[in-house]
N, C-alpha and C positions, 0 to 999 in steps of 0.2 A: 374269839366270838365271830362267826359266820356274818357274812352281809350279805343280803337280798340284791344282787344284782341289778335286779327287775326295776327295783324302784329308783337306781339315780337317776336315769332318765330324766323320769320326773318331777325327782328333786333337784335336776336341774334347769330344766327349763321352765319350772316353779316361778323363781325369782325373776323372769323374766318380763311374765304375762301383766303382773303389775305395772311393770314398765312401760310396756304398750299400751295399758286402757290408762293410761296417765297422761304419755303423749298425745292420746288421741283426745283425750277430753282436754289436753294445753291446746292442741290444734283447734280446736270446735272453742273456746275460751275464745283466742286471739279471732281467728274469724268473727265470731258472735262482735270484739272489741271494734276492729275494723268496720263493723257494718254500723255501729250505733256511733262512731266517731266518724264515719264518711262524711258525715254533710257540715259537719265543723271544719275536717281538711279540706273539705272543698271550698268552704269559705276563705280558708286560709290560703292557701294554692292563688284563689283567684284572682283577692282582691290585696293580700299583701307581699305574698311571696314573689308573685308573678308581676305587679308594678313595681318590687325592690328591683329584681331582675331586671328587668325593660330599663329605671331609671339608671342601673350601674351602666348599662348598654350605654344607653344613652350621655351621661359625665364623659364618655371617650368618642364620642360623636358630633354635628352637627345638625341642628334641626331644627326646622323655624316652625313646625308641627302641623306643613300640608304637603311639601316640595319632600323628596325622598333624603335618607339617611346618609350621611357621610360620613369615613372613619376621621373622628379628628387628634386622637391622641391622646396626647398631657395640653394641646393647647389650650384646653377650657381651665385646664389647673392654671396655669401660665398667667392666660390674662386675668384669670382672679386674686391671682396673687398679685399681680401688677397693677391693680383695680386700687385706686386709694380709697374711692368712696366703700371699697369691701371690706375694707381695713377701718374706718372711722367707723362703719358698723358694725363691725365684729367688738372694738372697742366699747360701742354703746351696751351691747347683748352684752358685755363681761359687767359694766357698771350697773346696768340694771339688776343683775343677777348678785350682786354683791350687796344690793340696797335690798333686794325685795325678800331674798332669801332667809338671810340673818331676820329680817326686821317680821315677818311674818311666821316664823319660828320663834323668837323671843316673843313676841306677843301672845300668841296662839299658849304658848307654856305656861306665862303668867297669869292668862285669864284662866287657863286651866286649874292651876294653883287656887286660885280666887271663886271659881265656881265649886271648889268643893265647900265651902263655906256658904253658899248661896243656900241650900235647906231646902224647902219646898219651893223656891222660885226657879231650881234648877233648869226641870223642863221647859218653864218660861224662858229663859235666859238663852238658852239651847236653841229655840228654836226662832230666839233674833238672832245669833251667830250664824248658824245654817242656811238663811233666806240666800244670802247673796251667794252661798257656793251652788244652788239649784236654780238660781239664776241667769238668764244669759248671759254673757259675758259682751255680747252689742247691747240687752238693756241697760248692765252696770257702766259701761263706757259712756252709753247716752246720758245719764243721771250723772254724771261726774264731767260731760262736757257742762252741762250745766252749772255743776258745781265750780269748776273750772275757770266760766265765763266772769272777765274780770268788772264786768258793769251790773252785771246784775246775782253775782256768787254773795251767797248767806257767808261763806268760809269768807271770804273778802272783808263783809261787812264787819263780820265778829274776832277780823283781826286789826281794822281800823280802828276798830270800835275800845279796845285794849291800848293801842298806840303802837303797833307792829304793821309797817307798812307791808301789806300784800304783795305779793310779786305777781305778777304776766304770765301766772302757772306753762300756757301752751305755744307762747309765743319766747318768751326769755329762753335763750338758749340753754342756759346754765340750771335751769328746773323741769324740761320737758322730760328727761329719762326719770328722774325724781317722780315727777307726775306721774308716770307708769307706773314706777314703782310703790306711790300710795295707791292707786287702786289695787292691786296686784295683791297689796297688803290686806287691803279692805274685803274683797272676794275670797283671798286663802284662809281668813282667819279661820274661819266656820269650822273648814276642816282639819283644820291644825289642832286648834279647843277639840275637836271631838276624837281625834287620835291620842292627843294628849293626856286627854280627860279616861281614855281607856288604859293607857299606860298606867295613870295613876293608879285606878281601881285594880288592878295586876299585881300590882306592890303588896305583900303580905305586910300584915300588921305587925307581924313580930320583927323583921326588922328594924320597922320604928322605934318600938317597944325596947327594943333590945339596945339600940340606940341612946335613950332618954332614958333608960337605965344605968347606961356609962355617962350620964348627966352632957350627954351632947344639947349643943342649946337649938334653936328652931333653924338657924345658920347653917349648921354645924350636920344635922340631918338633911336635909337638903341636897348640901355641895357632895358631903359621904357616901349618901345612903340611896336621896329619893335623884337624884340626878345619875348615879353611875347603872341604876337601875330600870331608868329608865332609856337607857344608851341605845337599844334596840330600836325602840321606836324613834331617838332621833335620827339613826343612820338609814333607816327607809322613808321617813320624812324628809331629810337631808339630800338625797338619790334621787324623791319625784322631785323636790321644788327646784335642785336644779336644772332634772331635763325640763320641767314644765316652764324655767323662765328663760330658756333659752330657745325657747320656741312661741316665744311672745310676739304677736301679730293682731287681736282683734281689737285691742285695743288703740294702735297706731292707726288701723283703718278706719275707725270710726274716727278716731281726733281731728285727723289728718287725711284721711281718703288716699288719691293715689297720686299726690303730689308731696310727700311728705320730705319736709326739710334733711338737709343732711342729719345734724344734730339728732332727728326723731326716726333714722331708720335702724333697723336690728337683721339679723341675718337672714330670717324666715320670711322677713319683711321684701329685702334683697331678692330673695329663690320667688315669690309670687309676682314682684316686680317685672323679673327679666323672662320668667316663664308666660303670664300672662296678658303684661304691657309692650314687654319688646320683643316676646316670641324667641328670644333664644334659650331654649330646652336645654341645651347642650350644656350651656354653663350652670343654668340652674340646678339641674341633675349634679351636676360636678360640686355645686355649693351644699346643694343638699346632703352630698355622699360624705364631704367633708365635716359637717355639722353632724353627721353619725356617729364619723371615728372620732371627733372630739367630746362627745358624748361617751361615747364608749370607754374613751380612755380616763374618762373623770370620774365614770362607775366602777371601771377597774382600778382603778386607785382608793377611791373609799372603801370598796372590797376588802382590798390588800390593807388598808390601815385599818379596819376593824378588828382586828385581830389585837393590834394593841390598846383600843378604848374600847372596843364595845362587850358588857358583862351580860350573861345570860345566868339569872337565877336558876336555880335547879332544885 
């Protein structure tokens, strides 16, 4: 059979031409992207990429933040590690984060549980939990030094009043990070109920079903079914409440201002301290850069162990 010579040409450079009005329209794509994304990366550039940058400069520097830059090394590591009151606080940040966490995630879970049985008082309900997480966090502090205050705290009265003596919530050594920790509890609930409370609604009913079918009892579904089910949402729940209470600070300045006892300092508390009260930049950067990678490395660990708890329905 004869072949037209004439035509492979342009049977071959056919396949081509799509090629290039494809790249060109990827080209014109990714520009168009770039342009409608510029003022987000410029955002981002600006105000965190560019102060991450400066502050890593700065953890291997000295700087009192008017007198010029100085290289200083590992020394700011050196003397924070040699810092005992760094160490009592870092201490405090681990105990706070051990009370507030568990304790406003188990709450948050069972009120959630509890609000599905609420009916029409739902939305009500909802939107007492919510008030204190759109709240400030200096008026919650303010409202709880009050509660706090041991001469004139309603909490006081209505523990006298039972026959449980009150403790010196802000002053006793042995209750101050506690203290933090029930507010902490009290302001996270909101959101914890309303992540929780969507987790639930998530859960297909046939699970259940299927569940109380095999004559599982209300227990038995629970610990099975509605808990391994809900694993996703506790391991992003899990992930913010510990970066967010290990970066606990407004409430210590309001209690305490900027004399805060050993006992009542936390590490965030520390990096504003030495950055704004004693002007050395250098360690605080270095404190600050430290408090990332130990951050980091507690996200990359729950990461890594989600793999053996956390179930994603399908």
């Amino acid at each position: 059979m004869a072949i037209d010579t004439q035509v492979l040409p342009s049977a071959r450079t056919a396949p081509g031409r799509p090629r290039r009005k494809v790249s060109r329209r990827h080209r014109k794509d990714t520009i168009a992207a770039f342009i409608f994304l510029s003022p987000q990366l410029f955002g981002l550039i600006v105000f965190m990429l560019g102060p991450l940058g400066f502050a890593l400069y700065l953890a291997f520097s000295h700087w009192d933040g008017f007198g010029t830059v100085t290289f200083a090394g590992l020394s700011n590591f050196t003397e924070l590690f040699n810092n005992p009151r760094i160490r009592h606080s870092a201490v405090n940040t681990v105990w706070f984060t051990v009370l507030q966490v568990p304790g406003v995630m188990i709450t948050g879970f069972l009120f959630a549980l509890f609000m599905q049985k609420a009916g029409k008082m739902t939305s009500v309900y909802r939107l007492g939990f919510v008030a204190p997480v759109v709240t400030s966090s200096v008026a919650v502090a303010t409202i709880w030094l009050y509660l706090f205050n041991p001469d004139i705290s309603p909490v006081n009265t209505a523990l006298r009043a039972v026959g449980i003596s009150a403790p010196n919530w802000l002053q006793d050594p042995s209750f101050i990070i506690s203290s933090f920790a029930i507010v902490g509890i009290w302001q996270g609930l909101g959101y914890q109920l309303i992540m929780f409370m969507a987790g639930l609604q998530s859960i297909g009913a046939s699970y259940l079903e299927a569940a109380e079918l095999d004559g599982c009892s209300a227990w038995q579904k629970l610990r099975h079914v509605t808990v391994p089910l809900l694993s996703p949402t506790i391991l992003f729940l899990s992930i913010t409440s510990i970066i967010g209470s290990f970066q606990v600070f407004d409430y210590i300045y309001v209690f305490m201002g900027t004399t805060a006892p050993d006992e009542a300092r936390t590490i965030v508390y520390e990096i504003v301290q030495m950055a704004f009260q004693e002007f050395n930049f250098g360690a605080a950067s270095a404190l600050a850069f430290l408090l990332f990678l130990i951050l980091l490395g507690i996200t990359g660990l729950q990461m890594a162990a989600q793999k053996r708890w956390v179930h994603y329905a399908e």
